[in-house]
C-alpha positions in Angstrom: 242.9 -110.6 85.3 240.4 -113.2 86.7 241.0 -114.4 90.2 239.5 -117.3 92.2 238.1 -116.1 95.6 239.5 -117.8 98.5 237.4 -120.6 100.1 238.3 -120.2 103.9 236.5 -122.8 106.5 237.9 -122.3 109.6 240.6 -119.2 111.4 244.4 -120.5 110.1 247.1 -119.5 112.5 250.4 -117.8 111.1 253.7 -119.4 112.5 254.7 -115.6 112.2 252.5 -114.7 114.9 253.8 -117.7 117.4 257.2 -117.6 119.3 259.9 -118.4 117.0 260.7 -121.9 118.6 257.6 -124.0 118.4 259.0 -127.0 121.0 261.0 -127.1 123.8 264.3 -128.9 121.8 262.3 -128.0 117.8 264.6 -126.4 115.3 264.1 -122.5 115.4 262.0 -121.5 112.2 260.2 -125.1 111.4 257.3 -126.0 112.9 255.4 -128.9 112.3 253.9 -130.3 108.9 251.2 -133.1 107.8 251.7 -135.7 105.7 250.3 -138.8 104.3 246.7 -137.9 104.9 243.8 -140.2 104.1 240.2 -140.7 105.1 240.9 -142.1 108.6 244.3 -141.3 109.4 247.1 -138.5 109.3 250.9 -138.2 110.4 251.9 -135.3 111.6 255.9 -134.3 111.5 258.0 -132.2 113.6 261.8 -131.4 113.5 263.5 -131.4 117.1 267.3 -131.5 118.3 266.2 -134.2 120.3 264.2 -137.4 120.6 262.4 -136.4 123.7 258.6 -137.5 122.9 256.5 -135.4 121.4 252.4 -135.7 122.2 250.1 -134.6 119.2 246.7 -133.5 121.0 244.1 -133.7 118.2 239.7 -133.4 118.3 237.4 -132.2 116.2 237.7 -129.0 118.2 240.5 -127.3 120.3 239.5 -128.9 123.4 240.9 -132.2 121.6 239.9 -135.5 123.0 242.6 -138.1 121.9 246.3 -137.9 122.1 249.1 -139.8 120.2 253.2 -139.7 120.5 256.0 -139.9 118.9 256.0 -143.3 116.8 259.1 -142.7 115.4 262.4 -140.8 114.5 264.3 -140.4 112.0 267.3 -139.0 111.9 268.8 -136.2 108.9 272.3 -135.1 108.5 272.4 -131.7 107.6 276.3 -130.4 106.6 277.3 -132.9 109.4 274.4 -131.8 112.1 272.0 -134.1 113.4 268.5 -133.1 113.3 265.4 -135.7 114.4 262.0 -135.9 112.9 259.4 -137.1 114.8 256.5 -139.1 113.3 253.1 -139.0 114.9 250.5 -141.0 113.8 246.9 -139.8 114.2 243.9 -142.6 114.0 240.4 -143.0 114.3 239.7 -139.8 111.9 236.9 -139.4 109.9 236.5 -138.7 106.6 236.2 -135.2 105.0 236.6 -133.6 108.6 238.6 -131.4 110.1 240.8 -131.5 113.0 242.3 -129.5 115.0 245.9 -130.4 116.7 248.6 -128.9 118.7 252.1 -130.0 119.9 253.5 -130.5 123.0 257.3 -131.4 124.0 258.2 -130.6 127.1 256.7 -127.7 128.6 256.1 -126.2 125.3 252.8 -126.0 123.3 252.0 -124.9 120.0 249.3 -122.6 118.9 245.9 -124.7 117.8 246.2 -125.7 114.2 243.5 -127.6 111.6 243.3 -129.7 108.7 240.9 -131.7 106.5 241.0 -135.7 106.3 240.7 -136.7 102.9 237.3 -136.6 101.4 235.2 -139.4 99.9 233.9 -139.7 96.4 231.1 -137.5 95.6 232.9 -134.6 96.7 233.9 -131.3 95.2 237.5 -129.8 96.7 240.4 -127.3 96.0 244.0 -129.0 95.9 247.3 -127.2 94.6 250.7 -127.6 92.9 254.1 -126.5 93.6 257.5 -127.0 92.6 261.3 -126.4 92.4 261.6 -124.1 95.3 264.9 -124.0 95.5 267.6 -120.8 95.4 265.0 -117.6 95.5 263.7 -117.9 99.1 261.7 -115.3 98.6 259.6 -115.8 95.4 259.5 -119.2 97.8 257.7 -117.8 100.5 255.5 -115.4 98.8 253.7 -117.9 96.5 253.4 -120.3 99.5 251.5 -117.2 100.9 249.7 -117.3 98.2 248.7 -120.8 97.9 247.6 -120.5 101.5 244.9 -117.5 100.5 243.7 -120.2 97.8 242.7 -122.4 101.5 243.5 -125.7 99.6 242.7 -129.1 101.1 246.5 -129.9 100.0 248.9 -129.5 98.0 251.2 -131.9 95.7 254.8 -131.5 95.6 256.8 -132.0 92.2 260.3 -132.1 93.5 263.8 -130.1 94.1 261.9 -128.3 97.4 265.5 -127.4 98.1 269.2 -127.3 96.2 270.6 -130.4 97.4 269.9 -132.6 100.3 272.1 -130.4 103.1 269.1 -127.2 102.4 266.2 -128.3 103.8 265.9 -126.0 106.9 267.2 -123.0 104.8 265.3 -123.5 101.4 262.2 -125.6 102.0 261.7 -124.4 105.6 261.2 -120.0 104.6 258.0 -118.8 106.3 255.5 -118.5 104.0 256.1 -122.5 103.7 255.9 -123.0 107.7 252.4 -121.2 107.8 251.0 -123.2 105.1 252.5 -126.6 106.5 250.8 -126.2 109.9 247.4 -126.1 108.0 247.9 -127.8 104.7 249.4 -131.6 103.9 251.5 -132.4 101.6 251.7 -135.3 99.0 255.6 -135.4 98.1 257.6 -136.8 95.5 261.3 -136.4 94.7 263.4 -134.0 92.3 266.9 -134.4 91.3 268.0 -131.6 93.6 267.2 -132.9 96.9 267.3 -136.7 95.8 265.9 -139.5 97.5 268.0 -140.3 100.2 267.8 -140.9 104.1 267.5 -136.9 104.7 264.2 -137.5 101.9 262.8 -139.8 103.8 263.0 -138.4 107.0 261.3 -134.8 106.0 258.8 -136.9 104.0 256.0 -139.7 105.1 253.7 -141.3 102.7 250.6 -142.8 102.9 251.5 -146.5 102.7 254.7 -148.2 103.3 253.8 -151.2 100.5 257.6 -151.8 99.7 259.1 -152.9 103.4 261.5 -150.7 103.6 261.4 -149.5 107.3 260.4 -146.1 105.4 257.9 -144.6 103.9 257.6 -145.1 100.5 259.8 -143.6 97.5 256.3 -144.2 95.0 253.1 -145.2 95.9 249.2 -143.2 94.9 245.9 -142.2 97.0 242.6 -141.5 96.7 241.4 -138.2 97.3 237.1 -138.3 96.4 236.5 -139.3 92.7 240.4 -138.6 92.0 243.6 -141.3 92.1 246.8 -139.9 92.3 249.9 -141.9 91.7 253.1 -140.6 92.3 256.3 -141.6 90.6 259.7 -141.4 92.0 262.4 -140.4 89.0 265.3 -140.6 91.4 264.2 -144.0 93.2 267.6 -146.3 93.0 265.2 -149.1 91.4 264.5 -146.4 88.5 261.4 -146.2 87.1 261.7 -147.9 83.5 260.1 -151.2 81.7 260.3 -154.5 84.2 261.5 -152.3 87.5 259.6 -152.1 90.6 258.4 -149.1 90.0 257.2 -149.5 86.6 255.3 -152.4 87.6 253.6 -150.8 90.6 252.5 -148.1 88.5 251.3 -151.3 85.3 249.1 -152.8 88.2 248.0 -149.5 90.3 246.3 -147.3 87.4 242.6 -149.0 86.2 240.8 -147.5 83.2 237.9 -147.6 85.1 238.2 -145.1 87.2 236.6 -141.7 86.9 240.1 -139.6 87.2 243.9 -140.5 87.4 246.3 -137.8 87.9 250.1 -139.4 87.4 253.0 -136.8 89.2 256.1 -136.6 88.5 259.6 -134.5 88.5 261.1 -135.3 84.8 258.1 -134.4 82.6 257.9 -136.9 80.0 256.0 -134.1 77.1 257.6 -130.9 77.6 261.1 -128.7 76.7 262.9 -126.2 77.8 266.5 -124.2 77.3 267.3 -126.7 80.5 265.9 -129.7 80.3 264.3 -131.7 77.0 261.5 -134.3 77.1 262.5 -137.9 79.8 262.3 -141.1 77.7 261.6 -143.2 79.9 258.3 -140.8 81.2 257.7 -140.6 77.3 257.6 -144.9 77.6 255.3 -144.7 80.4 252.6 -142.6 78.9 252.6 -144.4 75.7 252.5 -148.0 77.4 250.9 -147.5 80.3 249.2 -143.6 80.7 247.1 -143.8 78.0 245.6 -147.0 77.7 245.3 -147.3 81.4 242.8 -143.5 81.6 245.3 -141.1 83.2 243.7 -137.5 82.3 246.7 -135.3 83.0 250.7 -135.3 84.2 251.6 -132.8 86.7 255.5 -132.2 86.5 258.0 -129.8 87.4 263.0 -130.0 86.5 262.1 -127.5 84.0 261.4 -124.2 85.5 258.6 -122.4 83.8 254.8 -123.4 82.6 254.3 -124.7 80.0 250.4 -126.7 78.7 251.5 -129.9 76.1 248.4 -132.2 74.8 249.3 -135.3 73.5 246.8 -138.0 72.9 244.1 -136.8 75.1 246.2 -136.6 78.0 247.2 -133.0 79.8 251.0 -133.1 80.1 251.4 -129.9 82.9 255.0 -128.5 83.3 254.4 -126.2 86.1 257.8 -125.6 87.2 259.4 -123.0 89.5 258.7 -121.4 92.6 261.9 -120.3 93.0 264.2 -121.7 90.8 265.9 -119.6 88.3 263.9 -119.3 85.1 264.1 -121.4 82.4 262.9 -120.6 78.7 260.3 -122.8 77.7 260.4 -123.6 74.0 257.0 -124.3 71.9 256.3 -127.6 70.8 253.5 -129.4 68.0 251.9 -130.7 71.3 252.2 -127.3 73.6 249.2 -125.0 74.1 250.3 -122.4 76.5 253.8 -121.6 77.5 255.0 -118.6 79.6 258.9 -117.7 81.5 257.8 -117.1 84.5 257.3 -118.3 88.4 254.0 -120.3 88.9 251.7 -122.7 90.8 248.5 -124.4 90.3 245.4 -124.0 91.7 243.0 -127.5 91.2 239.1 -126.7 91.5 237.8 -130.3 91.4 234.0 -132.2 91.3 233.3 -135.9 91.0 232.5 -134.8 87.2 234.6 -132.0 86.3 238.5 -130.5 86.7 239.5 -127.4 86.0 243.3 -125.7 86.9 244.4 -122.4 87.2 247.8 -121.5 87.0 249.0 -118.3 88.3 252.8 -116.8 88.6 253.9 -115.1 91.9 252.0 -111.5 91.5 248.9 -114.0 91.3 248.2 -113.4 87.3 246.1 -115.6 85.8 248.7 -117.5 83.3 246.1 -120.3 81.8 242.5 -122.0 83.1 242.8 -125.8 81.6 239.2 -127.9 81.9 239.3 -131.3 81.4 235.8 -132.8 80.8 232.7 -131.5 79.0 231.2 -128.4 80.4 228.2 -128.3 78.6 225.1 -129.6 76.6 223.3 -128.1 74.0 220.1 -129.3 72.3 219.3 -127.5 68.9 215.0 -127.7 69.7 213.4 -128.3 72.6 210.0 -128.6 71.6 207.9 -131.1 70.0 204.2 -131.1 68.1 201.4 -133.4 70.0 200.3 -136.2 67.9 203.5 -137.5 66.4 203.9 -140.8 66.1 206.6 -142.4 68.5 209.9 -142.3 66.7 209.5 -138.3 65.9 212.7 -136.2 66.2 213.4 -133.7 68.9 216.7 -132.3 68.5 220.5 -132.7 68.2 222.6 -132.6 71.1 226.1 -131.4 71.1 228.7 -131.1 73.9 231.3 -128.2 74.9 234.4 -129.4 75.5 237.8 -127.1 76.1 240.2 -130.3 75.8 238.2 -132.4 72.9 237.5 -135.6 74.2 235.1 -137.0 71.6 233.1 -139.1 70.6 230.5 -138.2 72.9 227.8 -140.6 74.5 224.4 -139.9 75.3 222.2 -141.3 77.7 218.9 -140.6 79.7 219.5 -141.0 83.5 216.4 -138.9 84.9 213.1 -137.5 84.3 210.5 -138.8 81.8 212.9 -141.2 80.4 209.9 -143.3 79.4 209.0 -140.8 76.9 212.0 -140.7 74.8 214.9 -142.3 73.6 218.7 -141.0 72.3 219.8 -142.5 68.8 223.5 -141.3 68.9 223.4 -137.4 69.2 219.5 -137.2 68.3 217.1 -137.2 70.7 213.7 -138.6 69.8 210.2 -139.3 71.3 209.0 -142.7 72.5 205.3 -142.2 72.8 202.6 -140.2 70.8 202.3 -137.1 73.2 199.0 -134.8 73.6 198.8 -131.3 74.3 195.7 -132.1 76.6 197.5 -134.5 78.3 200.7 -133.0 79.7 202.3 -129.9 78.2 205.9 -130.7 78.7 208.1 -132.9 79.6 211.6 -132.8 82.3 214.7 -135.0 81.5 217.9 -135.4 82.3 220.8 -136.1 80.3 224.6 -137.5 80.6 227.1 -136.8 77.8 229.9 -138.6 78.7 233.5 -137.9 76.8 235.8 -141.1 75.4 237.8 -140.5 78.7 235.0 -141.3 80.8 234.3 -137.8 82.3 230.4 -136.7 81.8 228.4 -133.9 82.9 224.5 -134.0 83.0 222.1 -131.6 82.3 218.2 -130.9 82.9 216.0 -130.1 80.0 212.2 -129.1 79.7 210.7 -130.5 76.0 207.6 -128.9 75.8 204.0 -130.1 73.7 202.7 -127.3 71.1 199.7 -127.4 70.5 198.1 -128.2 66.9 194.8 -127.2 65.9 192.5 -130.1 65.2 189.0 -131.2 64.6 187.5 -133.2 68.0 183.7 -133.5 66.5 181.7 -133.0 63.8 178.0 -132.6 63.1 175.6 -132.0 60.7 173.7 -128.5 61.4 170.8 -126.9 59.9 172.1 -123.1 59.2 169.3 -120.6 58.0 166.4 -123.1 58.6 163.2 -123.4 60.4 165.2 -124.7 63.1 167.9 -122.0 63.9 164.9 -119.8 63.4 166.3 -118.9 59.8 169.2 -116.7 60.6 171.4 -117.3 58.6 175.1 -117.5 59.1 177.0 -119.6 62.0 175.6 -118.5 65.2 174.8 -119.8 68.8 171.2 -120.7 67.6 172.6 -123.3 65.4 173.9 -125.2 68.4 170.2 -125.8 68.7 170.2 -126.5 65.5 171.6 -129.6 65.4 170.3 -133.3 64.8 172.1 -135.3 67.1 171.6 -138.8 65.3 173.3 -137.0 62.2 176.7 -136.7 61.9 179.2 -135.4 58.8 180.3 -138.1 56.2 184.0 -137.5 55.6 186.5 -138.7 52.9 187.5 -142.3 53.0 184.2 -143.1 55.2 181.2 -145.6 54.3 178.2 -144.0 54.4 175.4 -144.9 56.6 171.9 -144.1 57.5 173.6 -141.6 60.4 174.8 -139.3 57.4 171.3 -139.2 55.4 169.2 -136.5 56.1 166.1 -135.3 54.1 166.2 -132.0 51.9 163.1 -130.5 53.7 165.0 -130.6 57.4 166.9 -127.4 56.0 170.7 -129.2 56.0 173.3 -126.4 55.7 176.6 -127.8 56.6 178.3 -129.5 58.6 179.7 -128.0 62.1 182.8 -128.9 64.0 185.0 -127.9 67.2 188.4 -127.1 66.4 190.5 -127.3 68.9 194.1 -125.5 69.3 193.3 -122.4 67.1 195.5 -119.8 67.6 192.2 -117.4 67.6 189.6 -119.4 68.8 186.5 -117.1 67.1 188.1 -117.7 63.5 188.3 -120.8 61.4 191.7 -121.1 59.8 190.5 -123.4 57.5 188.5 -122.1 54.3 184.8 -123.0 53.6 183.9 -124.1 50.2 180.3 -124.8 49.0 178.5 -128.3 49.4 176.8 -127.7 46.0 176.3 -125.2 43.0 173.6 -123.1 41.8 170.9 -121.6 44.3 168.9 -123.3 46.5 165.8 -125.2 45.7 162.9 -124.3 45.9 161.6 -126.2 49.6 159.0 -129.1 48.8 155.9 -129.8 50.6 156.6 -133.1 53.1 156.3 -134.3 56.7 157.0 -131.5 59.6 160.9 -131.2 60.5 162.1 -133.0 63.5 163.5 -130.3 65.6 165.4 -131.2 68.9 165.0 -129.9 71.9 167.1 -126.6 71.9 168.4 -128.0 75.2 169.6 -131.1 73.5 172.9 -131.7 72.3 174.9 -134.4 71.4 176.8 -135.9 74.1 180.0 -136.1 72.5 179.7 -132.4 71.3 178.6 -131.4 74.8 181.7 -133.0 76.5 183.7 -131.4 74.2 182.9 -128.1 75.0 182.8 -128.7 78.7 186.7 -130.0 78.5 188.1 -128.0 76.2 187.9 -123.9 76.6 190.1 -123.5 73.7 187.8 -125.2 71.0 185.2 -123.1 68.8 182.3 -123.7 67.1 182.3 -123.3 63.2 181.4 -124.0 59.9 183.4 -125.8 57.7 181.3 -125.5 54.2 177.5 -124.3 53.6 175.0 -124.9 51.2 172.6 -122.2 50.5 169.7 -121.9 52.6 166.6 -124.0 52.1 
């Protein structure tokens, strides 16, 4: 089965590897996790029987150069056992770089660890998704191991980490989570298992604390480059329907505008299962305020198994256990994929493009889901010189996995000058020339109806058409081609250069008179663009019936100069090696 290749940046540590208590008073088997990260900040967590202060050294390498403590502690009852998390807040950052950070409480000191600041728009990044973790420590541990060979820049959390509010040092806490924590923030929102309660709050810090609590926030979203994530709290005690708190953060926080909005969630809204059917109030949401507001895709776990829903152009993703006992997912009108089985996410993201793959916990490829289009197609890229402006190219079409349609087209680079896009046809805006320029570079967008658009280079290139560039009268088997007859290079210099060929649909002058004696044979032309240059392609025909006349006695013939040539003839040939020299009808010879 396909696999994606991990992306690593920089050595990452194993808490395996380090003695098993981190800090001087920490919890044996924890050590400490990120949280909240943005572009210029970071908290970083630790669990201690204490509230001795902890210093965070932190730098862009592991000689660090700034230093924050302990900002606060929480405190989580665990079956009746105090525990204290200390938060550390780290400032100054910059964004889309890593750090590196240790700990220090004491006279202990943690191994050197790193981690990425959130990245700006514009930027391409890996992020992942996990899930009721709960009961099976070991599938636990081995797909955080996993997730960790992926190197993402983070990873979203989607609930029930652990079986109930008492198991977060025994469930959440297994190794393969540690190592991955030290490394790798987390974005967290709640399940039904552990609840959101004062031990939640404690083991969790978000971003922003917009609602005044004292804590960090049960819902709130972030920015991560082109990509807003909001995350929704189902167990907040405000709830999460029509006119709450919640529900109008998440009315006035989502904006159509932007290129991508992720929603997450624990109680999927477009998905069933054996143990848990589709959330009404999620089902609400989408239709009120998902859809019309541009949210491409749900991430949610409760039910544990995958399963891929569509429903009005939004991704509804139930990606559900890493640990909890299987559920059976059960097919839907809406479902596209569905599988019993462990699983997590793996997010390859660009400022134009999204595209998951979700794997189970022997790291088989389960399903790939692309939103956006991920290609162009033009049905001709090529276009005969001397059209008039107006003329039609080709047809352009877009390849898109999750059909987001109708498509737009637009020029945004190149020789936009040159043409013009009237809905899926693209069509020249000047007369082009062969001579002139051969071909043509431009760029085009094709964006979807949820805003997502890809762009794409194409070459149009000028064929060339064979055509007449001058015309003149010559005099073929005469006295002045030295009466050969047939076209040859002596009837060059047999031309009268103040004579030139009356064609249809012209008015004759004295410039296309010449007298019967002079020998006039035909009329001679370059033709430029034939695909064999020493052969007309166009047939001759003769000027007149019958045989020739019998020559008449008169005044001398005026015979050029054989050096002389018309000046239009002779630029002609200069400029253009492809032309040739031939007749287009004879008369018999004089």
């Amino acid at each position: 089965m396909p696999r994606l290749l991990p992306r690593r940046t920089a050595a990452r540590p194993h808490f395996d590897h380090l003695e098993p208590r981190l800090l001087l008073d920490a919890i044996p088997g924890t050590g400490p996790w990120i949280q909240g990260v943005l572009q210029t900040s970071a908290y970083i967590l630790l669990e201690a029987n204490s509230t001795a202060t902890a210093t965070v050294d932190y730098g862009l390498t592991s000689s660090y150069t700034n230093s924050a403590t302990t900002g606060s502690t929480e405190t989580a009852n665990l079956s009746g056992t105090n525990y204290y998390i200390h938060n550390v807040k780290l400032t100054g950052l910059a964004a889309n770089t890593q750090y590196h950070y240790r700990v220090r409480q004491g006279a202990t000191t943690t191994a050197d660890y790193a981690f990425w600041t959130a990245a700006p728009a514009g930027t391409s990044f890996r992020f992942a998704f996990m899930a009721d973790a709960r009961t099976n420590t070991a599938i636990h541990s081995t797909i955080a191991g996993l997730v960790d060979a992926y190197d993402p820049r983070f990873v979203i959390w989607g609930g029930d980490v652990c079986n109930d509010t008492n198991a977060w040092n025994t469930e959440f806490f297994v190794p393969g989570q540690v190592t991955l924590d030290t490394t790798t923030p987390f974005y967290f929102t709640a399940g039904n298992h552990e609840a959101w309660n004062a031990n939640t709050r404690a083991f969790t810090q978000s971003p922003t604390n917009h609602d005044g609590n004292g804590y960090n926030d049960s819902y709130y979203s972030f920015d991560y480059g082109d990509f807003h994530f909001v995350m929704i709290n189902n167990y907040d005690p405000g709830g999460y329907g029509v006119g709450s708190a919640q529900y109008t953060f998440v009315q006035g926080d989502l904006a159509p505008s932007r290129p991508w909005e992720i929603a997450v969630f624990h109680n999927h809204g477009y998905a069933v299962s054996n143990g848990h059917g589709e959330d009404a109030g999620m089902k609400t949401m989408t239709a009120n305020l998902f859809e019309p507001l541009g949210v491409d895709m749900t991430l949610a776990g409760h039910s544990h198994c995958f399963q891929h829903n569509r429903v009005n152009g939004i991704e509804h993703m139930l990606i559900g256990s890493v640990g909890a006992p299987l559920h059976t997912p059960i097919w839907q009108s809406y479902t596209i994929a569905q599988a019993q089985d462990y699983c997590f996410g793996i997010f390859d993201v660009t400022p134009t493009s999204l595209t998951l793959h979700v794997y189970n916990a022997s790291n088989t490829l389960l399903d790939t889901v692309t939103v956006g289009p991920t290609d162009i197609a033009l049905s001709n890229n090529s276009v005969a010189e001397g059209q008039a402006s107006g003329a039609t190219v080709g047809t352009l079409s877009t390849t898109d996995p999750a059909p987001g349609g109708p498509y737009t087209y637009t020029l945004v680079g190149g020789d936009t000058a040159s043409f013009s896009i009237a809905g899926s046809t693209l069509k020249t805006a000047a007369t082009f020339d062969y001579e002139t320029k051969s071909s043509y570079n431009i760029t085009i967008r094709s964006t979807d109806s949820g805003a997502h658009w890809l762009e794409e280079p194409f070459t149009i290139n000028v064929t060339n058409v064979a055509e007449i560039v001058d015309r003149h009268v010559f005099y073929n088997n005469s006295a002045m081609d030295g009466n050969t007859a047939g076209a040859d290079p002596l009837d060059d210099n047999a031309i009268d250069a103040a004579k030139t060929a009356l064609l249809p649909g012209q008015t004759g002058s004295g410039a296309n008179i010449t007298a019967a004696y002079s020998g006039l044979n035909g009329v001679m032309a370059d033709i430029e663009g034939l695909a064999n240059p020493g052969r007309s392609t166009r047939p001759t025909s003769p000027a007149r019936p019958g045989p020739p006349p019998t020559r008449r006695a008169g005044p001398p013939s005026r015979r050029p100069s054989p050096t002389a040539r018309p000046p239009a003839r002779a630029a002609a040939t200069a400029s253009r090696s492809s032309s040739t020299t031939t007749p287009l009808w004879t008369s018999g010879s004089r």
